[in-house]
N, C-alpha and C positions, 0 to 999 in steps of 0.2 A: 728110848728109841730115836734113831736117827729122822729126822724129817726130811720130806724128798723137796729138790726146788720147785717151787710153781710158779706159773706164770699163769698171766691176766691179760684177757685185750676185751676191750670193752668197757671202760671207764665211765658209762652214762650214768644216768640214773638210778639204775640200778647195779650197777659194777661197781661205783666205788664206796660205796658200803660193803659190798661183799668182801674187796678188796682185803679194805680196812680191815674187816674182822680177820683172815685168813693170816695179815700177819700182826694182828696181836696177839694170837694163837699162836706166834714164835714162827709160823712156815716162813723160810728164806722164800722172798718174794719179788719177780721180777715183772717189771708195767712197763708198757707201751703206748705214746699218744698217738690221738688222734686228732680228733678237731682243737677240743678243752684242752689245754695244760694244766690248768688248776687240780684237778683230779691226780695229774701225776706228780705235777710236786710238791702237792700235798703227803703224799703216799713216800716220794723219795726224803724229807726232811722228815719222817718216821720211821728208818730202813731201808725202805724198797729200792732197789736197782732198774734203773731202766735201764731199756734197750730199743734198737732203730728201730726192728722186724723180725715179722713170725719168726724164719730162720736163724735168727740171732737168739731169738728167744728159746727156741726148741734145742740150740746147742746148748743152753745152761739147763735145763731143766726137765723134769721126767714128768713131770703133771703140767698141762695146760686149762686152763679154764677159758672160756669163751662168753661174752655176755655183746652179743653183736645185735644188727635188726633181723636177721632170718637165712633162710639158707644162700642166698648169694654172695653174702656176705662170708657166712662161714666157710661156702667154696673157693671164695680170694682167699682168706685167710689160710688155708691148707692147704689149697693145692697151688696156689696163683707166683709170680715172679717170686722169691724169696720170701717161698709159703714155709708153714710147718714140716709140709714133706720133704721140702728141698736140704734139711738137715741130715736127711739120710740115717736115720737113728732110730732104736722102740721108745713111744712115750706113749704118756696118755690120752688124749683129747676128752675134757668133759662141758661136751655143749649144752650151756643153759639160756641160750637162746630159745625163741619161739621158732622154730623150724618144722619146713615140710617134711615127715616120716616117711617120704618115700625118698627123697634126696637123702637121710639119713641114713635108710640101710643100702642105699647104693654105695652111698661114700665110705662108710664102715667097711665093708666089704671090699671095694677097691684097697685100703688103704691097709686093711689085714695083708695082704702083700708085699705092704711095705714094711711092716712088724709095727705097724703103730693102731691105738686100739681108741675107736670112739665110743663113746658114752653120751646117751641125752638126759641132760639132768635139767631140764626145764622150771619155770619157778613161778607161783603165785605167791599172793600177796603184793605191799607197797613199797616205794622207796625206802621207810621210813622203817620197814620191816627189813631188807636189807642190812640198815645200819643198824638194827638193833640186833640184828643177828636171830631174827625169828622166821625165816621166808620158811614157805612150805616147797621141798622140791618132789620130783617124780622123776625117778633114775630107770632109765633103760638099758639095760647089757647085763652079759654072762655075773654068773654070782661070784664069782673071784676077782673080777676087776671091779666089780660095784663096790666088795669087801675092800680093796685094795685102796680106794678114791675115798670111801666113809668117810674118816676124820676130816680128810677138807671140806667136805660135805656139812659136816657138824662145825662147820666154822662158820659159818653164814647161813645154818636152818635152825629151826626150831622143830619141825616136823621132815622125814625123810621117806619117802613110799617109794619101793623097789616094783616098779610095774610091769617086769617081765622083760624079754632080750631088746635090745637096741633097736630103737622105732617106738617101742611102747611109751614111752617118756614124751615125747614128742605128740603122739598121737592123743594121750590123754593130756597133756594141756591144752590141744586145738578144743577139746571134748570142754574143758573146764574154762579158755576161754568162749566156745558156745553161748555157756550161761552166763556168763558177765555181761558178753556182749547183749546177749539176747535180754537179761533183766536193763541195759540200758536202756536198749528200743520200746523197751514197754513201760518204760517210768516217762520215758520223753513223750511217748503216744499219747501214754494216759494224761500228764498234769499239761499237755495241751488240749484235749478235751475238756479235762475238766474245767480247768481258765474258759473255755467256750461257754460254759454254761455256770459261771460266774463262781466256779470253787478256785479260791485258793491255793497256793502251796500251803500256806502253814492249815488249812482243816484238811487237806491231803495227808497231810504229814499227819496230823493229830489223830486220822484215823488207821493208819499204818504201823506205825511207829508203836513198839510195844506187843504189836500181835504177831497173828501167825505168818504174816507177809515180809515182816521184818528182818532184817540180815547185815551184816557190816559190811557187805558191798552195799546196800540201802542207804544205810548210814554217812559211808563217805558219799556216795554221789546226792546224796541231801546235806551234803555241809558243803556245797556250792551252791545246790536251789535255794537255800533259804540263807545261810551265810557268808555266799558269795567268796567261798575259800577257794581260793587259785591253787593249792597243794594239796587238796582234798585228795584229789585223785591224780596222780602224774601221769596221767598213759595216753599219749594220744591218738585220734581219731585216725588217724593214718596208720599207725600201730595196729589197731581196731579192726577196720578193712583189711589187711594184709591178713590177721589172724583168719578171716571168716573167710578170706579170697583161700587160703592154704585149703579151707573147711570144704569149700566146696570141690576144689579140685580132689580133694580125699574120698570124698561122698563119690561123686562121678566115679573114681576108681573103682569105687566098690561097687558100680551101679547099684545105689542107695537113692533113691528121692529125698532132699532134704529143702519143703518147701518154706520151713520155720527157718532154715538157716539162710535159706535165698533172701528171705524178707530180711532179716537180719540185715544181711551182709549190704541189701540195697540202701538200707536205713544209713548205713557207714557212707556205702559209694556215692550218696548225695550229699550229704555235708563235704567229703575230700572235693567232689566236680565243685562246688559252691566255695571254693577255698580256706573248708574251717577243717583241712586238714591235722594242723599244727595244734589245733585245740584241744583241753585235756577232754576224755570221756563224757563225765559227768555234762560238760558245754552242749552236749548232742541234744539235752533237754530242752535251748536257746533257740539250736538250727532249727527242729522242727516246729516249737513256737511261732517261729519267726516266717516261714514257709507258709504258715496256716495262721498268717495276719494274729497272733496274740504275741503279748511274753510273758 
């Protein structure tokens, strides 16, 4: 079988592992910088082809992948000065960004006009899972194009869940970062308390760890509490708030009360006003510490 070209914009942290895997799975593959060079000439002194821009890139190629920060981004990217669409051409677009679901099936829609077909193929999991080619995605769109994207898809997952048409992908990771975000707020609430009243992390941990409260999201943001691993968890708090900020403008839509994700989302908005934006997740246990005089 012939392979289709793809292209990639998005080289962070989790882009270029996905990258990588897509073309040593043989896809002809075209990259674009941004901030980092590293990531792409990494990728070109293994194949890959770069290019200046979206438009350059959608003239080579019929699949797109996307791994940006969220929907403003993916709007420059498509539609902005020598965007995707300015190529005038049918491709694919498969956003695995975390994006707002309602910006996504506006844009789908707009852009079905133009014969080009978006896909939200959003991603959990780590960096680290990227690179190893194990991320779990959640695909949104018709069942011929999700068919049609699959193998790139299996190039950078390990797990694939088809969640129903375009939007749905999007909207269940905001769902699935919820609980991330929300098990962070309540790991950093609780082992500040408990420090209050003279527990530990590690008899914190010695009673978690092992039962039923226990989880590999647990895991990694306790291989920062306790061994102060800076790549435990790559995701930061700015990342974090943006998610829950999407969450609640979602909720609002649906006039939905969501007073667990408000707490949430404030627990994020005070570490970003306090400037520990740039800090990975798991640090959120630090800021509130530190707010409430322990660490």
């Amino acid at each position: 079988m012939t392979k289709a070209n793809v292209g990639f914009i998005g080289l962070g942290l989790m882009g270029q592992g996905m990258a990588a895997n897509i073309l040593k799975k043989g896809w002809p593959l075209s990259v674009m910088a941004h901030r980092n060079r590293a990531p792409v000439e990494a990728l070109v002194a293994a194949g890959a082809e770069e290019v200046k821009t979206p438009r350059q890139m959608a003239e080579r190629c019929e699949v797109i992948v996307l791994c940006v920060t969220g929907s403003p981004e993916v709007v420059s990217v498509v539609e902005g000065a020598d965007g995707i669409a300015a190529a005038g051409k049918p491709i694919t677009i498969v956003d695995c960004s975390t994006s707002d679901p309602s910006v996504t099936t506006k844009l789908a829609a707009d852009l079905v006009r133009k014969g080009i077909t978006l896909i939200d193929a959003p991603l959990s999991r780590t960096p680290a899972d990227a690179a190893a080619g194990t991320l779990d995605v959640m695909v949104g769109g018709a069942e011929d194009d999700v068919r049609r994207v699959w193998p790139v898809l299996e190039c950078f997952a390990g797990r694939i869940v088809h969640t129903g048409p375009t939007g749905t992908g999007h909207t269940m990771k905001l769902l699935n970062n919820f609980l991330s975000m929300g098990y962070a707020a309540l790991y950093s609430e609780a082992l500040m308390l408990g420090r209050k009243a003279g527990l530990t992390p590690e008899i914190f941990d010695s009673v978690v760890r092992g039962g039923r409260m226990d989880c590999p999201f647990y895991q990694t943001f306790f291989r920062w509490v306790l061994e102060r691993d800076p790549n435990a968890h790559k995701f930061a708090i700015r990342n974090g708030f943006k998610d829950m900020s999407y969450l609640a403008a979602f909720a609002n839509a649906s006039g939905a009360a969501n007073p667990i994700g408000a707490a949430v989302r404030n627990s994020f908005a005070q570490a970003v006003g306090a400037g520990r934006g740039e800090d990975y997740v798991p640090m959120l246990s630090d800021f509130i510490a530190e707010a409430n005089g322990v660490k």
